[in-house]
Structure formats: C-alpha cells, structure tokens
N, C-alpha and C positions, 0 to 999 in steps of 0.2 A: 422542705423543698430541696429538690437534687439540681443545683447546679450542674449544665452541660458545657455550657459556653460563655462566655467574657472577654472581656479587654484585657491585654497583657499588661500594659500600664499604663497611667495616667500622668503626663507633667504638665509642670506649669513653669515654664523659663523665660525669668524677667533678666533679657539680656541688658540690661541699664545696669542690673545689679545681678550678678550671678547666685550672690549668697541671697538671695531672697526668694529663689526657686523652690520646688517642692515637686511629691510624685508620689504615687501609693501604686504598691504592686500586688495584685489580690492573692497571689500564690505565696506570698511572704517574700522575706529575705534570701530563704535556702527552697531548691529543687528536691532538700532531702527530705521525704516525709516523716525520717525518724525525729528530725530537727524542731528543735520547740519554737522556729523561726519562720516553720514548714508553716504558710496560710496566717501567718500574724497580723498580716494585713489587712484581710480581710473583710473585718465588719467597720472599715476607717473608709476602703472602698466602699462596701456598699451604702456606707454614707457619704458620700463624698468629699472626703475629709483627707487631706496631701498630710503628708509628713514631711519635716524639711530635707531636702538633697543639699548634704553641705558640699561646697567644690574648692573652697580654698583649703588650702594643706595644714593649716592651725586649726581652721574648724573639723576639718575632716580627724584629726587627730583627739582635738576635746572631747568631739564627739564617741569617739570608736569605745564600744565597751569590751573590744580586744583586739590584737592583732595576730597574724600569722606570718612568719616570713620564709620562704621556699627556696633552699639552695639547693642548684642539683648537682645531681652524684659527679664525681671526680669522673672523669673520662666522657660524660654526655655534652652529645654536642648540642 
C-alpha cells in the first residue's frame, strides 16, 4: 500500500502532569531519509500507539540515547 497522505503528528498533553504526555510522529524522529530514525514511527502511528514526550530536563536527559551540542564559528553573529 503507497501512503500519500497523513497526519504530521499525534499528541496527547495531560497538562495536570506534563511528564505523562506522549506523541508519535509517522515520518520518525529525523527528516533525513538516510537516518535509521527516517519513519521509525511509523507502524506505532498506524497503530495508534504515542510514545512518551519526556519535557522535564532529568527525564529528557535519561532518556536521550545521545546528544549533540552546536557551537558556532568564532566571528558568527
């Protein structure tokens, strides 16, 4: 079956409790299609099944299976 069209994402925000939110995004994590994170979501969407959205900074960190951090070049403004 050729997917054309869908929903960009799905959340569910229990502002009572932020940490108990969730969201699936069918295109995956990355816009890059080389990315093995390119559509990882996908069959969670078309079941409709959220994964958690961590939003506090200790869970967002436990969670991260890496980070990146971006310094920019000396003279950019």
């Amino acid at each position: 079956m050729e997917v054309t069209g869908l929903s960009v994402v799905r959340c569910c925000f229990d502002l009572a409790d932020l940490a108990h939110s969730s969201c699936v995004i069918p295109g995956g994590a990355s816009g890059d299609s080389r990315s093995r994170h390119f559509a990882d979501q996908l069959e969670s969407w078309r079941d409709n099944v959220r994964v958690p959205l961590h939003y506090l900074e200790a869970e967002v960190s436990a969670a991260a299976a890496s980070s990146l951090t971006l310094t920019p070049a000396m003279g950019a403004s």
